[in-house]
C-alpha positions in Angstrom: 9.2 27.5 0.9 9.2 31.4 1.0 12.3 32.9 1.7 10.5 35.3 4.2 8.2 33.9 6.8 4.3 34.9 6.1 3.3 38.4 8.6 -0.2 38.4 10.7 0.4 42.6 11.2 -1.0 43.2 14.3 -3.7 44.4 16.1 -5.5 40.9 15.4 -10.0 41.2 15.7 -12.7 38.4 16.4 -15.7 37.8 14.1 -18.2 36.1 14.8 -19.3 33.5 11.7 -22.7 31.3 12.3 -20.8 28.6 13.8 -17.1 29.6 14.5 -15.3 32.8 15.6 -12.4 33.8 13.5 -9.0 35.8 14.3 -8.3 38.1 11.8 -5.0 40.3 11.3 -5.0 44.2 10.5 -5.6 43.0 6.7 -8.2 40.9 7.0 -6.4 37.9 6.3 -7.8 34.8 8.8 -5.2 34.1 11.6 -7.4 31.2 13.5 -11.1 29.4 13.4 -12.6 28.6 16.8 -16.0 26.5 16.3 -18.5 26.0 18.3 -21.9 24.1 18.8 -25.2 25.7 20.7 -27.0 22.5 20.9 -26.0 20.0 23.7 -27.1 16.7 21.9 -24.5 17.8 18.8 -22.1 19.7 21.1 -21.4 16.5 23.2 -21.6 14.6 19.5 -19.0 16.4 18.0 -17.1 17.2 20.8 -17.2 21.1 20.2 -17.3 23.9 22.6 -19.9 25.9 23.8 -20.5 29.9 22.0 -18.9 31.1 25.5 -15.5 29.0 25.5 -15.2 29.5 21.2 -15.5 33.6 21.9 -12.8 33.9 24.9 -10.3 31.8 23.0 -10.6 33.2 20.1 -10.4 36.7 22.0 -7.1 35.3 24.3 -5.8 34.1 21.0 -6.6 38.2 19.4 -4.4 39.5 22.4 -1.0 37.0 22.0 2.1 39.3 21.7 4.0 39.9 18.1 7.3 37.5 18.5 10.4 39.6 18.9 12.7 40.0 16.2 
């Protein structure tokens, strides 16, 4: 294990990917996945979320707070 724990540098960004939104940090390194399904048949399938409910959790998780030092 490193001796330093691994940085997401804030501020954090959504992108939207064909079936996911992803979290980024200030360097582009991927911080979350939130997928997603548009059709209902596979949606309910696969038990994913709707477009809607991917895109405000990934934003909610874009806005946590850095953990104090």
């Amino acid at each position: 294990m490193p001796d330093h724990p691994r940085s997401f540098p804030p501020p954090w960004f959504v992108m939207e990917l064909s079936n996911s939104f992803v979290v980024k940090d200030n360097v582009g390194d991927a911080v979350a996945y939130v997928y997603f399904e548009d059709e209902p048949g596979r949606r309910a399938a696969a038990r994913l979320m709707t477009r809607d409910e991917a895109r405000r959790i990934a934003a909610n998780i874009a806005k946590l707070p850095e953990k104090p030092k």
